[in-house]
LODREN-457702 format. One record per residue (C-alpha): residue in three letters; x, z, y. Coordinates in pm, whole numbers, plus 32768, in hexadecimal, padded with zeros to 4 digits. Each point is the difference from the previous one (the first is absolute). Example, Ala and Ser with C-alpha at 12.3 -4.5 7.8 and 13.67 -1.06 7.14 Angstrom:
DRENSE:resn:u:w:v
DRENSE:ALA:84CE:830C:7E3E
DRENSE:SER:8089:7FBE:8158
//
This chain:
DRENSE:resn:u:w:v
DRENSE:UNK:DB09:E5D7:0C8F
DRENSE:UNK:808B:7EB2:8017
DRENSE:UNK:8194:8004:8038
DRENSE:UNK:8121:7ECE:8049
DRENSE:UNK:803D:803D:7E6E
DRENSE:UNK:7E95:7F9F:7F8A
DRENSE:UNK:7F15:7F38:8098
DRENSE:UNK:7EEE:7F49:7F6F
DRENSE:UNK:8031:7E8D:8090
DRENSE:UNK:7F16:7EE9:7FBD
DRENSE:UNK:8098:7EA4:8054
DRENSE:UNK:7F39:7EDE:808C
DRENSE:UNK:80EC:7EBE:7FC8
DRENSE:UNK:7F6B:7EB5:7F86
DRENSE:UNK:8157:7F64:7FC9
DRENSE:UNK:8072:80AB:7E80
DRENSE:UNK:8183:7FFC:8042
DRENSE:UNK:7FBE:8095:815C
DRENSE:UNK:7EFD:8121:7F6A
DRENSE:UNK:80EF:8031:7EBC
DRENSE:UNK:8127:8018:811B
DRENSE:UNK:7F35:811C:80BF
DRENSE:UNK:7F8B:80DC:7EBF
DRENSE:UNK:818A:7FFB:7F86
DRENSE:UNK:8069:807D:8164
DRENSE:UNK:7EF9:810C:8014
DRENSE:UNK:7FF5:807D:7E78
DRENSE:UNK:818F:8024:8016
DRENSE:UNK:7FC4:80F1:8111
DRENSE:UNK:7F10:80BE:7F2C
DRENSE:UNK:7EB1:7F98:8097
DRENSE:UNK:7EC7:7F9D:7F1B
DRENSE:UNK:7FA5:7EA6:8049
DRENSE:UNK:7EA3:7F57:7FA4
DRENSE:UNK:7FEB:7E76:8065
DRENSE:UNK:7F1F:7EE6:8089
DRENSE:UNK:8025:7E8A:8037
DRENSE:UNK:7ED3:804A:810B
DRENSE:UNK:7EF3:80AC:80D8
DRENSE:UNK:7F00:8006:7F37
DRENSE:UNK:80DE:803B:7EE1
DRENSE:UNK:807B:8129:806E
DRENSE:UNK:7E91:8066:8091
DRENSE:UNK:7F8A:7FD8:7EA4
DRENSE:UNK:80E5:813F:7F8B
DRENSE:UNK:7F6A:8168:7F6D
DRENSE:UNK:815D:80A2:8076
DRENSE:UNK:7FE0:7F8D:8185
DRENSE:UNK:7FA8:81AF:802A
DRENSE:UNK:8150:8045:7FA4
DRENSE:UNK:80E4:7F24:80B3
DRENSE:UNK:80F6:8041:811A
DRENSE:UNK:807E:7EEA:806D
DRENSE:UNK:7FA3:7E84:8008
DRENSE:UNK:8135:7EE7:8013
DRENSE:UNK:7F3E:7EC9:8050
DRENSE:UNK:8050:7EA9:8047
DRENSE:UNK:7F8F:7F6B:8179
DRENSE:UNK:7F41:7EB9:7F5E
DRENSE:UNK:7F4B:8025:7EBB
DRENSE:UNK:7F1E:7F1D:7F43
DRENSE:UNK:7EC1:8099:80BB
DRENSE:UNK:8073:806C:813E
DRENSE:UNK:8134:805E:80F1
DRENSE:UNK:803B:8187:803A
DRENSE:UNK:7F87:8019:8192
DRENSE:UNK:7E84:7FA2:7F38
DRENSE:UNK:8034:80BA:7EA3
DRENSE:UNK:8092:8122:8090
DRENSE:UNK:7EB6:808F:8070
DRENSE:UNK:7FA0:7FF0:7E96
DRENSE:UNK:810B:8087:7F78
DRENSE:UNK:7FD9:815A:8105
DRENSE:UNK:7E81:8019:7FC3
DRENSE:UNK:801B:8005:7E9C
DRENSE:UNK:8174:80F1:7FC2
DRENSE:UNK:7FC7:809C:8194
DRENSE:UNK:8150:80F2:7F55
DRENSE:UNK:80E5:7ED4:7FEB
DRENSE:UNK:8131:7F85:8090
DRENSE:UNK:8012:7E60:802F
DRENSE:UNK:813A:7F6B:8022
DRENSE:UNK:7FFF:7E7E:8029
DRENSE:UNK:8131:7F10:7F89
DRENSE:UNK:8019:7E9C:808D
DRENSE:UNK:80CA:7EB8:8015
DRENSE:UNK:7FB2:7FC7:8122
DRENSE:UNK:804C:80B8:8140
DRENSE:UNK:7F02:801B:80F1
DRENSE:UNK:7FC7:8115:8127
DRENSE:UNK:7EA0:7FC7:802D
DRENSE:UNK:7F80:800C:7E9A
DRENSE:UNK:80EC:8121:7FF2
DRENSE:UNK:7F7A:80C9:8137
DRENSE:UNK:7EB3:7F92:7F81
DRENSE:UNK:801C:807A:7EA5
DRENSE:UNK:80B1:814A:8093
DRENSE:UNK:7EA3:8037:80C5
DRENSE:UNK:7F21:7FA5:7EBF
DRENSE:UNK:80B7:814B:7F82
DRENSE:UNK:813E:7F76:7F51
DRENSE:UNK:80FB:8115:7FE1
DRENSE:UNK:8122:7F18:800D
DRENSE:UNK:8084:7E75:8000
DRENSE:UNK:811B:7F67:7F13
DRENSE:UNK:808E:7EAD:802C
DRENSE:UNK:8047:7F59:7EB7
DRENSE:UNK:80EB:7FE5:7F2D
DRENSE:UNK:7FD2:8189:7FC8
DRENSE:UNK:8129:80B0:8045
DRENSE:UNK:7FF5:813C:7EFD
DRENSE:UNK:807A:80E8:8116
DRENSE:UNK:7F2D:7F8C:8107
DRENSE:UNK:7EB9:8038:7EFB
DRENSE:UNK:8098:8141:7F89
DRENSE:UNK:8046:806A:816D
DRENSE:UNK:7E98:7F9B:806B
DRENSE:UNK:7F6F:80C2:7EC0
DRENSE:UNK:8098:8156:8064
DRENSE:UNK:7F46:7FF4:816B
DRENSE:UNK:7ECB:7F89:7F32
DRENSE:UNK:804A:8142:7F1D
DRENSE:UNK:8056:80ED:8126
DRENSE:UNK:7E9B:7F8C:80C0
DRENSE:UNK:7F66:802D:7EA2
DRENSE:UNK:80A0:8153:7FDE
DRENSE:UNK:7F77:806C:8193
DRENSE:UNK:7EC6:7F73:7FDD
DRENSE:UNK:7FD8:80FB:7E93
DRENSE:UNK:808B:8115:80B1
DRENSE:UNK:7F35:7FD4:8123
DRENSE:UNK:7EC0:7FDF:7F0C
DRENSE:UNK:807C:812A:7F6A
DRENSE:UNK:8016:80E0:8153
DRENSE:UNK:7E7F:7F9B:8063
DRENSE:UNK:7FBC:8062:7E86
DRENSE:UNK:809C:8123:8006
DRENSE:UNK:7F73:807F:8178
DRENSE:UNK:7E81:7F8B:7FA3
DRENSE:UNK:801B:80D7:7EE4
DRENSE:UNK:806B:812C:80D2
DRENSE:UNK:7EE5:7FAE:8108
DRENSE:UNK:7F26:7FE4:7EEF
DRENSE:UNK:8051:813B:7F43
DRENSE:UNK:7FD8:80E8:818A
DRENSE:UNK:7ECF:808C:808C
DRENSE:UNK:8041:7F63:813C
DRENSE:UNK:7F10:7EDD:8085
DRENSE:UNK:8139:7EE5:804B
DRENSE:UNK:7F6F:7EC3:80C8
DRENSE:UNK:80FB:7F13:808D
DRENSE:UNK:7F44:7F39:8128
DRENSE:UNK:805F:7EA9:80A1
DRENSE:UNK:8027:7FD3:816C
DRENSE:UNK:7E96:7F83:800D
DRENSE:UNK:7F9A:8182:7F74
DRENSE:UNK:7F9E:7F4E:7EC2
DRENSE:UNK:8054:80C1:7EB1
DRENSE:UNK:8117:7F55:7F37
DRENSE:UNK:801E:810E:7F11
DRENSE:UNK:7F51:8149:7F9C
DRENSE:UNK:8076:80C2:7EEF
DRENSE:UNK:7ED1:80AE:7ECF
DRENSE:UNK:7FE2:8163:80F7
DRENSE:UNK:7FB1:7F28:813C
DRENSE:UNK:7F16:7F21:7F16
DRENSE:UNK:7F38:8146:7F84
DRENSE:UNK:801F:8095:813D
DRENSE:UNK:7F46:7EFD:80CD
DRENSE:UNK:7EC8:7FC0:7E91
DRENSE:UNK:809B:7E84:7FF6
DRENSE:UNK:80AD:7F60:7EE9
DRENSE:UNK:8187:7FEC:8045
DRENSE:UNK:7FD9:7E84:7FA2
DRENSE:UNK:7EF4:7FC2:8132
DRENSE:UNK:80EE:80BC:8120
DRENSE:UNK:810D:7EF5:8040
DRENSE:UNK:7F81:7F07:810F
DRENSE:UNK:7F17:8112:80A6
DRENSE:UNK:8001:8071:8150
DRENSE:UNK:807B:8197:8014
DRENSE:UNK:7EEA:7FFD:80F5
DRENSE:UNK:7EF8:7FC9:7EF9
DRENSE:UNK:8040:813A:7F46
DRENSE:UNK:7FE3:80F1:815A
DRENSE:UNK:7ECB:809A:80A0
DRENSE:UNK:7FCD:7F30:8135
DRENSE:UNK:804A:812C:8105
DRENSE:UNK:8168:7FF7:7F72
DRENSE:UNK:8053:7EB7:7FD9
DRENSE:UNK:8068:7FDD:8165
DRENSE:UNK:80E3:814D:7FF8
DRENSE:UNK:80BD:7F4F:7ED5
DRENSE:UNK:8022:7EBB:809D
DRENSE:UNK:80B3:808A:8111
DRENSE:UNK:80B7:80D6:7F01
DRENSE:UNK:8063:7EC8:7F55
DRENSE:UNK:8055:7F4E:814D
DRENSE:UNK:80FE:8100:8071
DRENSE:UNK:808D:8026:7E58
DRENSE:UNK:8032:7E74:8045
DRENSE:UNK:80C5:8071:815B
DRENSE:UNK:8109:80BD:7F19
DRENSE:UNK:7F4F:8159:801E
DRENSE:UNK:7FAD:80A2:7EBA
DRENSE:UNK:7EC1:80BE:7FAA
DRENSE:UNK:7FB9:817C:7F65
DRENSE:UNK:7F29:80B3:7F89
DRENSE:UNK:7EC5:7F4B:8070
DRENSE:UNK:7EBC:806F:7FB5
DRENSE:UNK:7F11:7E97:7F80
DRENSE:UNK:7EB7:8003:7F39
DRENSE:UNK:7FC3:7F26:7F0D
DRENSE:UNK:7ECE:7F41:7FE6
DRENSE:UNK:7F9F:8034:7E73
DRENSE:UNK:7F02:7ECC:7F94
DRENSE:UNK:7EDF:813C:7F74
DRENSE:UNK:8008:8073:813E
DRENSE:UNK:80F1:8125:7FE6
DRENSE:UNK:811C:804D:8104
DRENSE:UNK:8141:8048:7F96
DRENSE:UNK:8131:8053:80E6
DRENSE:UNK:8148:7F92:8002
DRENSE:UNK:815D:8096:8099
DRENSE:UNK:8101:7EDE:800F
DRENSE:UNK:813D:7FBB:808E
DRENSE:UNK:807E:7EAE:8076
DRENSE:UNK:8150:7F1C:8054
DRENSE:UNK:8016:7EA0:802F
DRENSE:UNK:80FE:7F34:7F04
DRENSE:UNK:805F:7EE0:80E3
DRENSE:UNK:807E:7F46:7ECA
DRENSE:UNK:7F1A:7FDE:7EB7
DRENSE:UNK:8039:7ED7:7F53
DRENSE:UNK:804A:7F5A:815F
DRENSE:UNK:7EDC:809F:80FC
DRENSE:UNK:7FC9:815B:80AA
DRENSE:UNK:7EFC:80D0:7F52
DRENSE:UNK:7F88:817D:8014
DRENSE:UNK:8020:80BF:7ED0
DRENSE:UNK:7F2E:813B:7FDD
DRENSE:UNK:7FE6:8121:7F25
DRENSE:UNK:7F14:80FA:7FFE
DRENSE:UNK:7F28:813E:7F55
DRENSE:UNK:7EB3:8051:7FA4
DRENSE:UNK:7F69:8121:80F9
DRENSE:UNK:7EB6:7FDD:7F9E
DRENSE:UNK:7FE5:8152:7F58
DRENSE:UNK:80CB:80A6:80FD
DRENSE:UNK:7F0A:7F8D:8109
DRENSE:UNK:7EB8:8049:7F3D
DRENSE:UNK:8081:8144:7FA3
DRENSE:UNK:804A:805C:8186
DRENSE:UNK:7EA3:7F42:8052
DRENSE:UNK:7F69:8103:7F21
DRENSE:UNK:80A3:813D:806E
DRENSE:UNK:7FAD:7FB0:8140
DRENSE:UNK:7EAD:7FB6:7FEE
DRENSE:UNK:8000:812B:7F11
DRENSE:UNK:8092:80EA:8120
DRENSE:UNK:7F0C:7F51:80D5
DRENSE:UNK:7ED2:804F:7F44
DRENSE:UNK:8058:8144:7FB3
DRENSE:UNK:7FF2:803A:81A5
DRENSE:UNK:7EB1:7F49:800E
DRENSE:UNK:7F81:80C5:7F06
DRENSE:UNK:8059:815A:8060
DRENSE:UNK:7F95:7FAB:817A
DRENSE:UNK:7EB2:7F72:7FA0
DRENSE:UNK:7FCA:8127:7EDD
DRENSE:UNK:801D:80E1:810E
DRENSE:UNK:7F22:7F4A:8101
DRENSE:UNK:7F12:7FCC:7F11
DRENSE:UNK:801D:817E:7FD7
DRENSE:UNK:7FE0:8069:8150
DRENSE:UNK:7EED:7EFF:804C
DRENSE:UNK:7F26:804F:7EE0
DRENSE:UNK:7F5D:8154:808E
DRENSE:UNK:7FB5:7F32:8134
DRENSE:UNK:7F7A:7ECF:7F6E
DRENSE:UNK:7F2D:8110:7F43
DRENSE:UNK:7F8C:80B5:8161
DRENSE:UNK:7FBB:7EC9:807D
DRENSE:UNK:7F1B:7FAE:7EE1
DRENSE:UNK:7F5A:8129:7FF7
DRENSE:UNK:7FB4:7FCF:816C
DRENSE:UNK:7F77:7EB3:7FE0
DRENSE:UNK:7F2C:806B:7EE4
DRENSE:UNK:7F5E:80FB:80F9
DRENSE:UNK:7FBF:7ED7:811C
DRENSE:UNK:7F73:7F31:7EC9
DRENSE:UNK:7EED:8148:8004
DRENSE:UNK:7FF1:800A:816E
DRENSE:UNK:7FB6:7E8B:8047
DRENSE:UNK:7EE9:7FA6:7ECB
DRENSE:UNK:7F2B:7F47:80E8
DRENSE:UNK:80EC:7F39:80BA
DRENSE:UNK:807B:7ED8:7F3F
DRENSE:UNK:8136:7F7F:80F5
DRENSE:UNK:80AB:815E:8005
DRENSE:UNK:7FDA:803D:7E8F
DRENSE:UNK:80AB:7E6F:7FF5
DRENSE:UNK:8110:808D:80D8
DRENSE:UNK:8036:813C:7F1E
DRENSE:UNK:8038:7EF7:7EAC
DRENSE:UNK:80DF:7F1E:80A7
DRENSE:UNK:80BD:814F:805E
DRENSE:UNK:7FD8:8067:7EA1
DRENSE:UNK:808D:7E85:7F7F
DRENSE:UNK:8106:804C:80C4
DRENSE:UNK:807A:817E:7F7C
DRENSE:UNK:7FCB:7F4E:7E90
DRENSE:UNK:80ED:7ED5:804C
DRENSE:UNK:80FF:80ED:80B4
DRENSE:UNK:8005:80E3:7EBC
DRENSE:UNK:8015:7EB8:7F14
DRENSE:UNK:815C:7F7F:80D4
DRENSE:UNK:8075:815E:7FBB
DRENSE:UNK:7FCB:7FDE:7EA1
DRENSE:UNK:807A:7EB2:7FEB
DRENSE:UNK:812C:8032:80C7
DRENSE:UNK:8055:8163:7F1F
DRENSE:UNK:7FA9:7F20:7EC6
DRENSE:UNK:8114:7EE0:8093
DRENSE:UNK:8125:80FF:806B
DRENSE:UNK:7FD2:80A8:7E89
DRENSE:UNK:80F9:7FF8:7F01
DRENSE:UNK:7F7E:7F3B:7ED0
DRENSE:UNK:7FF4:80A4:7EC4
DRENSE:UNK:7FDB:7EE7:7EF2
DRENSE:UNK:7F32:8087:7EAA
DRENSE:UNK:807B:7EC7:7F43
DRENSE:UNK:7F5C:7F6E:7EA7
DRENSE:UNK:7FFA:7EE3:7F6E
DRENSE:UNK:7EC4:7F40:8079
DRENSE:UNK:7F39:7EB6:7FF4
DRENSE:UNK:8006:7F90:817A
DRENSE:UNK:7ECD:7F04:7FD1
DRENSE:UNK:7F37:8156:7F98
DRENSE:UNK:8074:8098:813A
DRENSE:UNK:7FB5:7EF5:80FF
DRENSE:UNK:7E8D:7F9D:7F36
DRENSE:UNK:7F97:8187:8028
DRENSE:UNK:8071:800A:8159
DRENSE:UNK:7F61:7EA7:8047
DRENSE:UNK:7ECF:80BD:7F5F
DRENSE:UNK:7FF7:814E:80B0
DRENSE:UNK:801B:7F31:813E
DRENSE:UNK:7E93:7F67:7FE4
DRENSE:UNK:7F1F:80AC:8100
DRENSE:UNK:80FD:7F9F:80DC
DRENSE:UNK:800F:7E8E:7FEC
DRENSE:UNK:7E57:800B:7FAB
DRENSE:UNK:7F9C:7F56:8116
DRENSE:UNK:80FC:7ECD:7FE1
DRENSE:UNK:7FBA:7FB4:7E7D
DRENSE:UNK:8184:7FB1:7FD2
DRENSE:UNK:8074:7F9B:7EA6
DRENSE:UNK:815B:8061:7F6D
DRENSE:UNK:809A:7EBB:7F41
DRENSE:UNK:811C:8043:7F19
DRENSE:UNK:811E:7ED5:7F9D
DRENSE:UNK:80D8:80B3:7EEC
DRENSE:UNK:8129:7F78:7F86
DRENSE:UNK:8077:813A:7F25
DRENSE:UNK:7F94:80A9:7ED8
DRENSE:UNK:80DD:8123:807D
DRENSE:UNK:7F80:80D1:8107
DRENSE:UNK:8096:8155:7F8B
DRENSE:UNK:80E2:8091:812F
DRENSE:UNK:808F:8191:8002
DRENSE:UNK:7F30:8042:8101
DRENSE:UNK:7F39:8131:80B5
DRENSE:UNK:7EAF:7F77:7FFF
DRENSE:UNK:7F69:80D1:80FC
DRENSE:UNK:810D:7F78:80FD
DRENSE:UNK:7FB5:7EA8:7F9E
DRENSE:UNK:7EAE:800C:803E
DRENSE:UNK:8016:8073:814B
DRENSE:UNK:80FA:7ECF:8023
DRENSE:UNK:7EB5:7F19:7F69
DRENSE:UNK:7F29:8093:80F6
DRENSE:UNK:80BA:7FF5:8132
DRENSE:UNK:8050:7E4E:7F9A
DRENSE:UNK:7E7E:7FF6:7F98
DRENSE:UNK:7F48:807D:8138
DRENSE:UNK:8115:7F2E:80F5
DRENSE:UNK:7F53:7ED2:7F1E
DRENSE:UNK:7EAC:808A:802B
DRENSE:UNK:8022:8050:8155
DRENSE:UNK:8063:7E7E:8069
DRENSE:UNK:7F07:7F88:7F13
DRENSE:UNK:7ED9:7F74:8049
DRENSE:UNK:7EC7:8020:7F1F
DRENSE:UNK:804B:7F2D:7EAF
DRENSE:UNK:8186:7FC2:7FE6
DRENSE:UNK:8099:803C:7EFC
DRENSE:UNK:8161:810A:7FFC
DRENSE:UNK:80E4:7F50:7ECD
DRENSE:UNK:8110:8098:7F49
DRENSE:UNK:8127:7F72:7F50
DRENSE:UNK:80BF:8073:7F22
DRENSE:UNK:8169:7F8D:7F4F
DRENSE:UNK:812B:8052:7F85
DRENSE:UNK:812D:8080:80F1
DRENSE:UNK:815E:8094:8029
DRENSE:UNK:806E:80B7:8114
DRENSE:UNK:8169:809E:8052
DRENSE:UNK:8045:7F99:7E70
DRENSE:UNK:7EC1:80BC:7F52
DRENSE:UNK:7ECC:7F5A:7F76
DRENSE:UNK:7EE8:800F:80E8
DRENSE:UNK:7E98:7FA0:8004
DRENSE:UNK:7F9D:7F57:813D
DRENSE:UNK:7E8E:801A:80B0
DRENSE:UNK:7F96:7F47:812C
DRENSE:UNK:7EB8:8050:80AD
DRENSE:UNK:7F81:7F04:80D8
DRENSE:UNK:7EE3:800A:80D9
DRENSE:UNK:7F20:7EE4:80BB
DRENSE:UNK:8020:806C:8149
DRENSE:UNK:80D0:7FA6:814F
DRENSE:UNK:8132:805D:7F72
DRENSE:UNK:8127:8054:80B4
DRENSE:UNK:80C3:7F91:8109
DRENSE:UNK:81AA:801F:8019
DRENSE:UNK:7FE9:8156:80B2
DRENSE:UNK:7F0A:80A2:7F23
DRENSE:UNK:807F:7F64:7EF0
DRENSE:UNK:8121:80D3:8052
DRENSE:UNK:7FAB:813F:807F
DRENSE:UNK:7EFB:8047:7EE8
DRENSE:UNK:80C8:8119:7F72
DRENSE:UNK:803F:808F:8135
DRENSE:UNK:7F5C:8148:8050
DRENSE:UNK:7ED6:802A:80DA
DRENSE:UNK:7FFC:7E6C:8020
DRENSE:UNK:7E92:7F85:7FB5
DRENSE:UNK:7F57:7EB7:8001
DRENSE:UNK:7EBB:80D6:8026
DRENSE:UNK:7F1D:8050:811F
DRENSE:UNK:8010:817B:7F62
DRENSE:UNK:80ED:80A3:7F2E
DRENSE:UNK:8159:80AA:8012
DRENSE:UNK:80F4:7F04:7F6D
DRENSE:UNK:8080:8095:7EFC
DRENSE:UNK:7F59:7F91:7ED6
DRENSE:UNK:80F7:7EFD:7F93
DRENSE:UNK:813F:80BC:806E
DRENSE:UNK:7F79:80EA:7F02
DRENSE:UNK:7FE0:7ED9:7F11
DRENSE:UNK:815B:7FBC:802A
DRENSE:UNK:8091:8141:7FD2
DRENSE:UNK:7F29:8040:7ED3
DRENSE:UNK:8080:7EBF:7F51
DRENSE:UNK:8157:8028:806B
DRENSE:UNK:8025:8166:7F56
DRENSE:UNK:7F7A:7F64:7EC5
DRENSE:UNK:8153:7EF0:8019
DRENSE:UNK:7F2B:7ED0:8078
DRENSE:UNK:7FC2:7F33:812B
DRENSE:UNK:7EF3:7FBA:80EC
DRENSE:UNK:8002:7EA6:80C6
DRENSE:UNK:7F1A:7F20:80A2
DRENSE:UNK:7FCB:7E97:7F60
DRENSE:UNK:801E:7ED4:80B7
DRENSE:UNK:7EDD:7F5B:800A
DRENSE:UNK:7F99:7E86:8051
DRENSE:UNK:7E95:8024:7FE8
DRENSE:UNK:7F09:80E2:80C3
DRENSE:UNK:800F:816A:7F9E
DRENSE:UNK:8112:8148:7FB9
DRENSE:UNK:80C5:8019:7ECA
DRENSE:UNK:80A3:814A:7FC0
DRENSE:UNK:8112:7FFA:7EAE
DRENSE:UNK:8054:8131:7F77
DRENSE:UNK:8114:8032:7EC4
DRENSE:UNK:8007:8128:7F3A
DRENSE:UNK:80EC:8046:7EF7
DRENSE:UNK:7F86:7FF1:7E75
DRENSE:UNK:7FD5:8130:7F32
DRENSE:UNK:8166:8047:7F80
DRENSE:UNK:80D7:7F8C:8117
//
């Protein structure tokens, strides 16, 4: 840390008595002093890293100071300039002041005067360490806590985000600064936090609010943060927040409650399906009899099958909607997943018969093995497949691809199915996991909200691809065998 007793000075002073004059002054009071008869001189150094302070003369061979002072700041931004001259003159001294001169001497130099002027050069030195120092010393701390930091400018841009707010939020720390805060929300939310930031900038601080986090793979994570406006960093107003992961918390209440939820379903629909099977049974007894009755008269005998369609599809929703509200019981193994979806592809061709579809593969993995219960995931295949075969039309091709992944830290393989059809609009894009919602003319809706729960108990995710051609894409990720 550089002190009054020992700077490093380097001396800029054409004239030799003058410069010989300067380096006694300044080496009697201790300092280390390097010299130059010029600017390009003293440019020309290997040392310029480690100097302090720079004594320089006004006029010098190539230049006067208000032009070579630039220079001399770009290329030692740490250092002090002082500037000595024979000549008094308040404009070249304002305007060498503004270049970034620290001080102005009038010649002949007065030993006190420099000495005097080198202690306030010391003293700034000595803040401008300490201050260095203090914003060392508090990005460490904000480094070392698992709290996501982000200091935003009045123009909600991010300034600075510390490593947790960086891995929060999928983006490196480097790319943050300059953003807009707005960028990283879900749209519904990002006019609750503008007004939230609109009354923080009104003096009123912010807790405990609830903000998701939109995660570049697609994943939402949530945020509680608390927030206070500093109406003086580094000379403007900013908010500074501070925050902690919930995202566990919340998936973990997600899934009790949709646990506690399906557990209801299940045990009301177990027991209607109970108390409705000896009468679905009656019934079909009964209109076994009228089949008997009515041999000879085609349109009653049409009405008694559609009536029989109809008993069939109410038992298959009760099935369905017992096989949803289930618990799932995993068997896990470890398990090649392009075996699993090639058998189900397979198994599944009486169905798609009639519209000669062809399954294309684009692997970019040699690893395929996933811990995995295989009869779960083929019911996941199946369900995907016969969406694709149902939107297909007679000759399109369903494609696979498969890579590499990680997701929430584990290595993953990733598989997205894409079909040639329509595709899918914003609101179905979104409410495809939803129970009982169907794109379908007939079925119940729950196919893929049994998709989703299936791959979510294995650890993975289920989302819908973003697609700029014609045509659905569905990704999965599924964790690796020994994750």
């Amino acid at each position: 840390m550089p002190d009054t007793n020992s700077l490093k000075v380097l001396v800029i002073e054409d004239d030799e008595d003058t410069q010989a004059n300067l380096q006694d002054i300044l080496e009697l009071d201790s300092h280390a002093v390097v010299t130059a008869a010029s600017v390009n001189e003293a440019l020309a150094r290997n040392d310029l890293g480690t100097i302090s302070v720079i004594v320089t003369d006004r006029r010098l061979p190539d230049g006067n100071a208000e032009e070579f002072i630039p220079r001399l700041k770009q290329v030692m931004p740490g250092a002090d300039i002082i500037v000595v001259t024979g000549h008094a003159d308040v404009e070249s001294a304002i305007l060498a002041l503004k270049r970034g001169a620290a001080d102005y001497i009038i010649k002949p130099i007065n030993a006190d005067v420099l000495r005097a002027s080198l202690t306030r050069t010391a003293k700034q030195i000595e803040l401008r360490h300490a201050k260095e120092r203090s914003e060392a010393n508090f990005r460490e701390l904000i480094e070392a806590v698992d709290l996501a930091v982000v200091i935003l400018g009045h123009d909600h841009k991010i300034i600075y985000a510390n490593r947790f707010a960086a891995e929060m939020t999928g983006r490196p720390a480097i790319d943050l600064p300059g953003k807009s805060i707005f960028e990283l929300v879900h749209g519904e939310s990002a006019s609750k936090l503008r007004r939230q930031l609109e009354q923080i900038h009104h003096g009123k601080a912010a807790t405990e609010q609830e903000l998701p986090i939109r995660h570049p793979n697609g994943d939402e994570r949530w945020i509680v943060w608390n927030a206070r406006l500093l109406k003086d960093f580094e000379g403007s107003p900013v908010v500074l927040c501070a925050g902690h992961d919930v995202t566990e918390r919340r998936r973990l209440e997600h899934r009790t409650m949709q646990a506690e939820r399906l557990a209801a379903i299940g045990q009301m629909v177990t027991g209607l399906a109970h108390e409705s099977r000896n009468a679905l049974q009656r019934s079909q007894a009964g209109l076994e009899l009228l089949q008997d009755e009515f041999q000879n008269q085609p349109d009653a005998l049409e009405i008694i099958e559609r009536i029989q369609r109809a008993q069939k599809h109410l038992h298959h929703l009760y099935e369905e909607v017992r096989s949803y509200a289930a618990p799932i019981a995993l068997h896990r193994e470890s398990c090649s997943i392009d075996r699993i979806w090639r058998e189900t592809w397979n198994n599944l061709g009486v169905a798609r018969a009639d519209k000669l579809l062809n399954l294309g593969e684009d692997l970019n993995t040699d690893n395929f093995e996933c811990l995995a219960d295989p009869n779960a995931l083929e019911q996941v295949f199946r369900n995907i497949f016969e969406n694709a075969m149902y939107v297909s039309r007679s000759g399109d091709e369903v494609l696979i691809r498969v890579g590499d992944s990680n997701f929430a830290g584990r290595d993953s393989l990733e598989v997205r199915i894409c079909d040639s059809g329509p595709g899918l609009d914003a609101t179905q894009a979104t409410r495809i996991f939803e129970p009982f919602f169907t794109t379908k003319t007939q079925g119940t809706g729950l196919g893929m909200a049994i998709v989703k729960r299936i791959v979510e108990a294995h650890g993975g995710h289920i989302s819908v691809g973003q697609r700029t051609g014609p045509g659905a894409e569905i990704i999965l990720i599924l964790p690796r065998a020994g994750n």
